[in-house]
VOKOLVO-674259 format. One record per residue: residue number from 1; residue in one letter; x, y, z of N, C-alpha, C, O in turn. Coordinates in steps of 0.02 Angstrom, whole numbers, padded with zeros to 5 digits. Atoms other than C-alpha are relative to their C-alpha. Layout:
<drenbas>
[drenba NUM 'A' [X Y Z] [X Y Z] [X Y Z] [X Y Z]]
...
</drenbas>
This chain:
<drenbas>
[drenba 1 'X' [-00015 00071 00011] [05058 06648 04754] [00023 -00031 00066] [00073 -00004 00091]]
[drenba 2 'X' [-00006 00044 -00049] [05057 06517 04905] [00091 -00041 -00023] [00102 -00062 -00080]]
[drenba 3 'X' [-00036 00031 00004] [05234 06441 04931] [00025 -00018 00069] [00014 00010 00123]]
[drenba 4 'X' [-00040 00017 -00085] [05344 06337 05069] [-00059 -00042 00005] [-00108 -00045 -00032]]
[drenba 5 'X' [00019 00071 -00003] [05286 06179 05148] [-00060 -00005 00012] [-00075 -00063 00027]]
[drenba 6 'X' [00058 00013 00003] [05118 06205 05158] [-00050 00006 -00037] [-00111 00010 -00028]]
[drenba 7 'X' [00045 00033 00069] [05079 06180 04986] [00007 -00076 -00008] [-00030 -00111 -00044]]
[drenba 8 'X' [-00001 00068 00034] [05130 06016 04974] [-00020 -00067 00064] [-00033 -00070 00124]]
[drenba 9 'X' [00069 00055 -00049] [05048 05858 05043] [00058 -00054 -00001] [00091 -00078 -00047]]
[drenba 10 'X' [-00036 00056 -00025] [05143 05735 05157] [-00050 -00039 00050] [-00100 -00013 00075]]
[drenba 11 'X' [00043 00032 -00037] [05073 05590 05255] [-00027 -00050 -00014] [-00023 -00051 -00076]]
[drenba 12 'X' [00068 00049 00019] [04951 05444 05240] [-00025 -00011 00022] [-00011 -00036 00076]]
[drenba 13 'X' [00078 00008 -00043] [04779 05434 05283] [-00040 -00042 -00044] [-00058 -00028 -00101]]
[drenba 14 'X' [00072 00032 -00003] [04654 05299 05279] [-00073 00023 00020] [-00093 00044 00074]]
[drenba 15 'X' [00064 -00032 00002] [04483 05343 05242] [-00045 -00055 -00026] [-00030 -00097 -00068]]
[drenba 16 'X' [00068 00035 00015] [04316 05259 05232] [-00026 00025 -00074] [-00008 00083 -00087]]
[drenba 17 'X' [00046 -00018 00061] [04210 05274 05054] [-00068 -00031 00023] [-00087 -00090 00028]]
[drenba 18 'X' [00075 00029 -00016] [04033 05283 05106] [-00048 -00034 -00040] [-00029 -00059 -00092]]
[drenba 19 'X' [00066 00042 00053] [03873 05204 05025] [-00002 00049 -00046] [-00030 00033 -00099]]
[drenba 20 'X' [00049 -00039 00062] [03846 05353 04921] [00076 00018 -00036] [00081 00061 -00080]]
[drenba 21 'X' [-00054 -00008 00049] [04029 05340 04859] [00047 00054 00016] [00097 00064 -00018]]
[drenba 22 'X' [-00022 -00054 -00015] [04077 05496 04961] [00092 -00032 00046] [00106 -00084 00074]]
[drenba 23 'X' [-00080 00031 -00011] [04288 05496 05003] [00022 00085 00056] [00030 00145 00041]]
[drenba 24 'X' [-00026 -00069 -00036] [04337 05619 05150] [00093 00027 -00020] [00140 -00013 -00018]]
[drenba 25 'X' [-00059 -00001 00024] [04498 05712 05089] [00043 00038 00067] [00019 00091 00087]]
[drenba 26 'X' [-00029 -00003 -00045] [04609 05738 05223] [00026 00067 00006] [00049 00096 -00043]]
[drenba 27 'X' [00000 -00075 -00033] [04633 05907 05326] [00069 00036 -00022] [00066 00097 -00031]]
[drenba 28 'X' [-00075 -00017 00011] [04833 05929 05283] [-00021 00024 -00078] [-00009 00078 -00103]]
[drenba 29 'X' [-00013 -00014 00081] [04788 05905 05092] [-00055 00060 -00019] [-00046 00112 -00051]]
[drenba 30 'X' [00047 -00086 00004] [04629 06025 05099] [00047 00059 00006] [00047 00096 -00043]]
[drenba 31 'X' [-00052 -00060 -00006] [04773 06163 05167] [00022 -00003 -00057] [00010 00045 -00094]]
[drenba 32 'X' [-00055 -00030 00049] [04894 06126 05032] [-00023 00014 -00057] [00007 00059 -00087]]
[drenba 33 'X' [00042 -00025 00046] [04758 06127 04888] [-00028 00085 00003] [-00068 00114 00040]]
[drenba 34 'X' [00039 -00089 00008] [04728 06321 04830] [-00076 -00002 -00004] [-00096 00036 -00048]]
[drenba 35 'X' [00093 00011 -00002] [04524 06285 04851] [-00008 00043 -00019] [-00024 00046 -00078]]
[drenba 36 'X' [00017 -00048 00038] [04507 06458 04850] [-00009 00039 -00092] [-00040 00082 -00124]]
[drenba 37 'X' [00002 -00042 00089] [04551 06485 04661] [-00038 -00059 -00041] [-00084 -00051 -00081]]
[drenba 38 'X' [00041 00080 00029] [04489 06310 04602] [-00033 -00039 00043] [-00035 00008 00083]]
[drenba 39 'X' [00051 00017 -00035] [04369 06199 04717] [00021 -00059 -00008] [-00026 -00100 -00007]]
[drenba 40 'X' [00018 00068 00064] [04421 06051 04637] [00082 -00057 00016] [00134 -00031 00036]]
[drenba 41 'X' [-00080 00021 -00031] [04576 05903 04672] [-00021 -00026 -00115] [-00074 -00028 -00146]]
[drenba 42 'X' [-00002 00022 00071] [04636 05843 04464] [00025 -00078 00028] [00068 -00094 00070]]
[drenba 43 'X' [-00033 00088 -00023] [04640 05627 04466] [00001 -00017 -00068] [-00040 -00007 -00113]]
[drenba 44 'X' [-00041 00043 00059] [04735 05540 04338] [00016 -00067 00007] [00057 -00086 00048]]
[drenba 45 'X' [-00020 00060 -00030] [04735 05366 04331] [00061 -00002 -00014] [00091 00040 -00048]]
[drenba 46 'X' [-00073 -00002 00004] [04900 05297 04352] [00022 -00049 -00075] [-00010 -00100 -00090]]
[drenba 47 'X' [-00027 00038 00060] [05000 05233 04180] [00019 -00059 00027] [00007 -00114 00002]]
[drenba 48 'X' [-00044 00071 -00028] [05104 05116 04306] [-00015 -00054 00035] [00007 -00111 00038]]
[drenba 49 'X' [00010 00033 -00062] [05024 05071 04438] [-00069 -00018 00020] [-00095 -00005 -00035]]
[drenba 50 'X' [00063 -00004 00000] [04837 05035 04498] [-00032 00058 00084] [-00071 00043 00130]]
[drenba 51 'X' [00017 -00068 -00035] [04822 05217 04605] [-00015 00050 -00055] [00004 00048 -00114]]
[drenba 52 'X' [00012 -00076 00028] [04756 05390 04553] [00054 00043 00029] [00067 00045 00090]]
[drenba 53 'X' [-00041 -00066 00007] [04880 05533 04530] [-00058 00075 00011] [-00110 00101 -00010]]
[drenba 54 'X' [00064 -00072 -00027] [04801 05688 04609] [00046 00058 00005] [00105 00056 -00011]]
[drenba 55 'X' [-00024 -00073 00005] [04836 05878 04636] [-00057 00041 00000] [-00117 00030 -00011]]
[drenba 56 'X' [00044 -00062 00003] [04776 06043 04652] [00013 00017 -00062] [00037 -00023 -00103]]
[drenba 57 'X' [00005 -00048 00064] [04769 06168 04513] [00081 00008 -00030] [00099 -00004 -00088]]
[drenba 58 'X' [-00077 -00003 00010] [04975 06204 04535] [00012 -00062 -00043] [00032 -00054 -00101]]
[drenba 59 'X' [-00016 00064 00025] [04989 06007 04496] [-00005 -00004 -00070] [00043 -00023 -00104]]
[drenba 60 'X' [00037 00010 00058] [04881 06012 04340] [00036 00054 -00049] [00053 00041 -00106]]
[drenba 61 'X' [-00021 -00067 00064] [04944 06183 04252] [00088 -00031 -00027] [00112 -00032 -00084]]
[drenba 62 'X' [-00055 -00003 00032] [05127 06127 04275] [00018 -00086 -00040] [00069 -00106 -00068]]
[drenba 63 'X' [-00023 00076 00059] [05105 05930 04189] [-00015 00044 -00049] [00032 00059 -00085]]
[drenba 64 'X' [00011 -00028 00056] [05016 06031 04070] [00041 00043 -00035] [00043 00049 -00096]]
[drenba 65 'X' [-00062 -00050 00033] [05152 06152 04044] [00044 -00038 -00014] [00076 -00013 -00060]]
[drenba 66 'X' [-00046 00047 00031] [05263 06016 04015] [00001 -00049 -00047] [00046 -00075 -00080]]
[drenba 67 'X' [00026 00039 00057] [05175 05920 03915] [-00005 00043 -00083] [-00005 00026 -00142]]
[drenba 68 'X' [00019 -00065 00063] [05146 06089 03808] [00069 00007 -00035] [00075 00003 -00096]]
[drenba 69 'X' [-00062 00015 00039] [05341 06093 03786] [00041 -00044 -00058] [00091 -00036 -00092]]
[drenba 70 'X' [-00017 00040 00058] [05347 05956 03678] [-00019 00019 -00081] [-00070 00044 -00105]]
[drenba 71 'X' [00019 -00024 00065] [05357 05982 03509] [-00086 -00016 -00026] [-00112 -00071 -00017]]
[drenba 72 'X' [00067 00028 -00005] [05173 05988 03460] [-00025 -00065 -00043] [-00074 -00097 -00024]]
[drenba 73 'X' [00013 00069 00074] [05160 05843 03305] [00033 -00071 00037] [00027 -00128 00016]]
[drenba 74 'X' [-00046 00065 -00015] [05281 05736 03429] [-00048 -00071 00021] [-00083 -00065 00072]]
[drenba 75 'X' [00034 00048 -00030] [05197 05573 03454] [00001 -00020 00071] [-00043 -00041 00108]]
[drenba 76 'X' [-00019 -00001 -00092] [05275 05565 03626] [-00069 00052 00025] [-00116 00026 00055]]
[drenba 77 'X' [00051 -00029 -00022] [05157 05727 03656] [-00077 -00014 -00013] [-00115 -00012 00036]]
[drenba 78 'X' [00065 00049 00038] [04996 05654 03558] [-00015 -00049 00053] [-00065 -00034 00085]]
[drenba 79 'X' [00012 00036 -00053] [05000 05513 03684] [-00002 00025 00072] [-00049 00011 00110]]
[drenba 80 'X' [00031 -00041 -00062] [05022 05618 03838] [-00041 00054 00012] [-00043 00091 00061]]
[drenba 81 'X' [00068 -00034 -00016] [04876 05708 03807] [-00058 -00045 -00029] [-00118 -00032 -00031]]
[drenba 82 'X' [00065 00052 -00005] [04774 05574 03768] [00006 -00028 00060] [-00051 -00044 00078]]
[drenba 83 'X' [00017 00076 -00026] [04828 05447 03919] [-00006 00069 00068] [-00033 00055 00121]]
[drenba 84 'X' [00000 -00060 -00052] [04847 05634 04028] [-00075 00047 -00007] [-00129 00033 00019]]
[drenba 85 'X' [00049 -00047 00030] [04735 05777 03955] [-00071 -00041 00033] [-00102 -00044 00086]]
[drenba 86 'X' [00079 00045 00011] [04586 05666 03916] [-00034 -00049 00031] [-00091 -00070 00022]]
[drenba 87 'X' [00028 00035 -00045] [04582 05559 04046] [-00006 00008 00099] [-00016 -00034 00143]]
[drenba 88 'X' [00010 -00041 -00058] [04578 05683 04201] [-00052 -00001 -00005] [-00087 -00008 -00055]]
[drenba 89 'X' [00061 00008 -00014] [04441 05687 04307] [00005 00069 00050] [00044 00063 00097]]
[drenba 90 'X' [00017 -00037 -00040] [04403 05840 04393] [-00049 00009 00053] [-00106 00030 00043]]
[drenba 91 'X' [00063 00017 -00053] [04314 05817 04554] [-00007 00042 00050] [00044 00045 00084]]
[drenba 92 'X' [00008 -00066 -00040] [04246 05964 04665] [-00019 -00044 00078] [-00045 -00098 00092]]
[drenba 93 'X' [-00002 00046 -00080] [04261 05932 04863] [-00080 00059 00013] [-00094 00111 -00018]]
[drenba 94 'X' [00067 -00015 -00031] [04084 05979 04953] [00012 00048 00080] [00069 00059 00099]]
[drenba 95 'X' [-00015 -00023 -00066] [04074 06066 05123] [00032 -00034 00058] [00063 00001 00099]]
[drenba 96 'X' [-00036 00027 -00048] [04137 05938 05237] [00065 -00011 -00055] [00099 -00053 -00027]]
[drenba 97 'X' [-00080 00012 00023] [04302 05926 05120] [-00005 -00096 -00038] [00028 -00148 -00032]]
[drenba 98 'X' [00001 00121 00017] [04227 05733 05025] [00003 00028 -00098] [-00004 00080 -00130]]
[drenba 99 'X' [00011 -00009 00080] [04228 05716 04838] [-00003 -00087 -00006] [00025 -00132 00026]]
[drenba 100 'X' [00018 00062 00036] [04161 05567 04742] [00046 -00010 -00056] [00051 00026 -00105]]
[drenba 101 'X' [-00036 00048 00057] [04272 05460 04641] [-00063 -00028 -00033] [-00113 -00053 -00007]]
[drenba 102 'X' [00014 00036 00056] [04211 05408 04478] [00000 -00070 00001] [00053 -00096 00019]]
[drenba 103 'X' [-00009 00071 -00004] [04170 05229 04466] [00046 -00030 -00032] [00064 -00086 -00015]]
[drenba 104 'X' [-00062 00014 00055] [04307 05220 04322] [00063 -00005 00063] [00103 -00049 00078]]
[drenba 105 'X' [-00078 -00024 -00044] [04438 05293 04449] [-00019 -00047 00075] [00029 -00044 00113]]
[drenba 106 'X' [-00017 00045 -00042] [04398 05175 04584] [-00001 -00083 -00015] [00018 -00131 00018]]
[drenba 107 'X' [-00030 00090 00010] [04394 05009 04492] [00076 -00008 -00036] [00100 -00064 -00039]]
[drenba 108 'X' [-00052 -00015 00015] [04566 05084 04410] [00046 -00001 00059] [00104 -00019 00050]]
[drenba 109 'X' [-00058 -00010 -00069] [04650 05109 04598] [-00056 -00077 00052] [-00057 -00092 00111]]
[drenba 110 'X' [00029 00087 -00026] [04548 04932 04648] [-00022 00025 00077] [-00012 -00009 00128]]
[drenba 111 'X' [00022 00002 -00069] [04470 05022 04792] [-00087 -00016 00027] [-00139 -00009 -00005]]
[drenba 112 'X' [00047 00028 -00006] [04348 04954 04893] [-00027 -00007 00087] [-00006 -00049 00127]]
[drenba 113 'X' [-00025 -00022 -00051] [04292 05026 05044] [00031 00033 00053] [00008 00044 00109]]
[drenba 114 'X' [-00053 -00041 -00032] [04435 05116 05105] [00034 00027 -00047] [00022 00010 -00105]]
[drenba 115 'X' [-00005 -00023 00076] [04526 05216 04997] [00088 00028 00063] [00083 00039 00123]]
[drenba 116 'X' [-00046 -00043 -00009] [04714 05290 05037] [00052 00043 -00010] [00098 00026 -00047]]
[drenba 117 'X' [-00033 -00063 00047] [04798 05468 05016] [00063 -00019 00028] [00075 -00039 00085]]
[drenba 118 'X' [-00080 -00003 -00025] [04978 05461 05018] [00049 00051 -00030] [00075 00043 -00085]]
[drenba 119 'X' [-00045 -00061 00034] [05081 05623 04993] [00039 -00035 -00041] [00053 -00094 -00036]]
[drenba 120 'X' [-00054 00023 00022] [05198 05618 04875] [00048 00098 00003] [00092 00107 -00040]]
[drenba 121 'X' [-00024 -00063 00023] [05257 05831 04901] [-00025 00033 -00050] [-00035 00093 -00039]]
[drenba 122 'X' [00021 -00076 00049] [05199 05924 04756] [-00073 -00025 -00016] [-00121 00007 -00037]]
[drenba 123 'X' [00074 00038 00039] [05058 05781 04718] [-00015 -00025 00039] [00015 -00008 00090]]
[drenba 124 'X' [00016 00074 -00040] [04976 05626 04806] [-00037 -00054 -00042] [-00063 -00042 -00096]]
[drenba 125 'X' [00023 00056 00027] [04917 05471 04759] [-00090 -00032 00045] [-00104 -00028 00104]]
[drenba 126 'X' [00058 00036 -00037] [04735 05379 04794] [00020 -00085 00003] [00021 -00111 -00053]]
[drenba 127 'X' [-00012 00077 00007] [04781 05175 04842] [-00075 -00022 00035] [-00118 00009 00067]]
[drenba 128 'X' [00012 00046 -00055] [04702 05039 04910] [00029 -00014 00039] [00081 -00031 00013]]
[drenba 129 'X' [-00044 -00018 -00072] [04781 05036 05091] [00043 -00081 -00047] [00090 -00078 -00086]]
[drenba 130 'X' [-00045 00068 -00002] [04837 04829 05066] [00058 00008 -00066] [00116 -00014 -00072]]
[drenba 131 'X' [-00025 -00005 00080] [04883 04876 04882] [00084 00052 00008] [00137 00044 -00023]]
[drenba 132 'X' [-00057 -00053 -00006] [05006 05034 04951] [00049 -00022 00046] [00108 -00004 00044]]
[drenba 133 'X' [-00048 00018 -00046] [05071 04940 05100] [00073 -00050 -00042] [00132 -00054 -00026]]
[drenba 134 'X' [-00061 00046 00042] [05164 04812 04958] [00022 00016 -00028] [00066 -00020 -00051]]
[drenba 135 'X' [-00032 -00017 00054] [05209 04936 04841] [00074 00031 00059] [00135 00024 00052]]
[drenba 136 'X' [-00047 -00049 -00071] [05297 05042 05014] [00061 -00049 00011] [00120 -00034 00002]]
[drenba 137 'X' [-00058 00035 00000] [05386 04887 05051] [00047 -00030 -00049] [00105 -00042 -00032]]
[drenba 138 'X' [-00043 00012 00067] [05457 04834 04882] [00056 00075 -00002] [00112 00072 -00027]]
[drenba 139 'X' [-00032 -00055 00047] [05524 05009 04853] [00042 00028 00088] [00068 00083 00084]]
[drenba 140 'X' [-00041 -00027 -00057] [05611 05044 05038] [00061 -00013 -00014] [00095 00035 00007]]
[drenba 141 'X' [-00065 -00004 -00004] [05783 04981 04995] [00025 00039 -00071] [00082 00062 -00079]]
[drenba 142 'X' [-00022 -00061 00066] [05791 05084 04823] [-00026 00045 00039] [00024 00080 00030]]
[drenba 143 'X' [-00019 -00069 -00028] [05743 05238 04935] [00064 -00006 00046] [00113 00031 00046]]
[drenba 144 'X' [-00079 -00015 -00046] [05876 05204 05058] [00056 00007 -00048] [00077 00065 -00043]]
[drenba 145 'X' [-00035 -00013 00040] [06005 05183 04919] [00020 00070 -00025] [00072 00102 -00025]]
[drenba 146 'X' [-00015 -00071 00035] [05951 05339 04828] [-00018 00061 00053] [-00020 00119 00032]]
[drenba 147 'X' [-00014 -00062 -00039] [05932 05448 04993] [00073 00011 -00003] [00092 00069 -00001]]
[drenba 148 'X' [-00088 -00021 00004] [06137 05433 04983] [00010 00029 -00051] [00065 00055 -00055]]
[drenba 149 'X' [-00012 -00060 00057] [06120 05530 04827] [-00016 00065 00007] [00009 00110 -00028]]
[drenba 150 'X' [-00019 -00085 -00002] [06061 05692 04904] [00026 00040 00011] [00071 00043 00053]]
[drenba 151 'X' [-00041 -00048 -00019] [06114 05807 04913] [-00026 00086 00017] [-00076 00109 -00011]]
[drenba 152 'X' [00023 -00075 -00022] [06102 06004 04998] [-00015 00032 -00037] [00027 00049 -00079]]
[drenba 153 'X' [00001 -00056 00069] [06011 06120 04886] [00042 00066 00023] [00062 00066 00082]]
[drenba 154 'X' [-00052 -00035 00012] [06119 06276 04857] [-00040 00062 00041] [-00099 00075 00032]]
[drenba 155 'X' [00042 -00038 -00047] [06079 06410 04988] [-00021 00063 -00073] [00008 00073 -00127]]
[drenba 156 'X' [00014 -00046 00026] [05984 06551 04918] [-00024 00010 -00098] [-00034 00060 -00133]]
[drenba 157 'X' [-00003 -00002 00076] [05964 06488 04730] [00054 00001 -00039] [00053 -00003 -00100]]
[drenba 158 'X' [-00066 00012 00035] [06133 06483 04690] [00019 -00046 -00025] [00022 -00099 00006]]
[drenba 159 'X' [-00004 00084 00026] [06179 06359 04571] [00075 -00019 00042] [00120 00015 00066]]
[drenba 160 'X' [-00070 00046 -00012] [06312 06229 04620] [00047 00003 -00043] [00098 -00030 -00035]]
</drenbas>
């Protein structure tokens, strides 16, 4: 099992979407994706926002494992495997590292043209660059705020 910081995807890259719909996926996130065991990134449109929710295989098993925790009859879970489950798109990257977005999943993240990955650590997101630059600035003074809430994790696994 792959662990430590070069599973998870930081950064943002702007990328071209060619005529034939092809989306180059950026060299950092190829590393942190396990390719080897799966081939494939998982896109979810977003409930909140107008971006795709992405991941490797890790990403996908553990919503799913959490989603599985819910009691199974719960309507809470019923809905997150309909608006989750059922509306993943599994899209396999090619030899140069491109995968085609679904025409669904790019009039859902309003891209057009350009398309952009933005780590988020365990996941990333697909925007429209203009679309991510306004969400980035709305949300900078609630990160500054809640960076004064972290705090040191506990050396070695030790709880606090």
């Amino acid at each position: 099992m792959r662990r430590g910081a070069e599973t998870l995807f930081f950064g943002s890259y702007v990328n071209k979407i060619d005529a034939k719909g092809r989306l180059a996926t950026p060299a950092l996130f190829r590393r942190a994706l396990d390719l080897e065991r799966v081939n494939a990134i998982y896109c979810i449109p977003s409930t909140e926002e107008p971006c795709i929710e992405c991941g490797g295989v890790d990403y996908i098993e553990t919503l799913m494992a959490s989603i599985d925790a819910l009691d199974p009859f719960s309507p809470e879970r019923r809905s997150l495997e309909r608006t989750i489950a059922a509306r993943t798109h599994v899209v396999s990257l090619d030899k140069e590292g491109r995968v085609v977005l679904p025409q669904g999943l790019r009039e859902h993240a309003r891209l057009n043209g350009e398309a952009m990955f933005a780590g988020l650590g365990r996941s990333f997101q697909i925007w429209n660059p203009s679309q991510f630059e306004q969400v980035v600035e709305e949300e900078a003074k609630v990160a500054g705020a809640a960076k004064l809430s972290l705090r040191n994790p506990a050396p070695n696994g030790a709880e606090r």
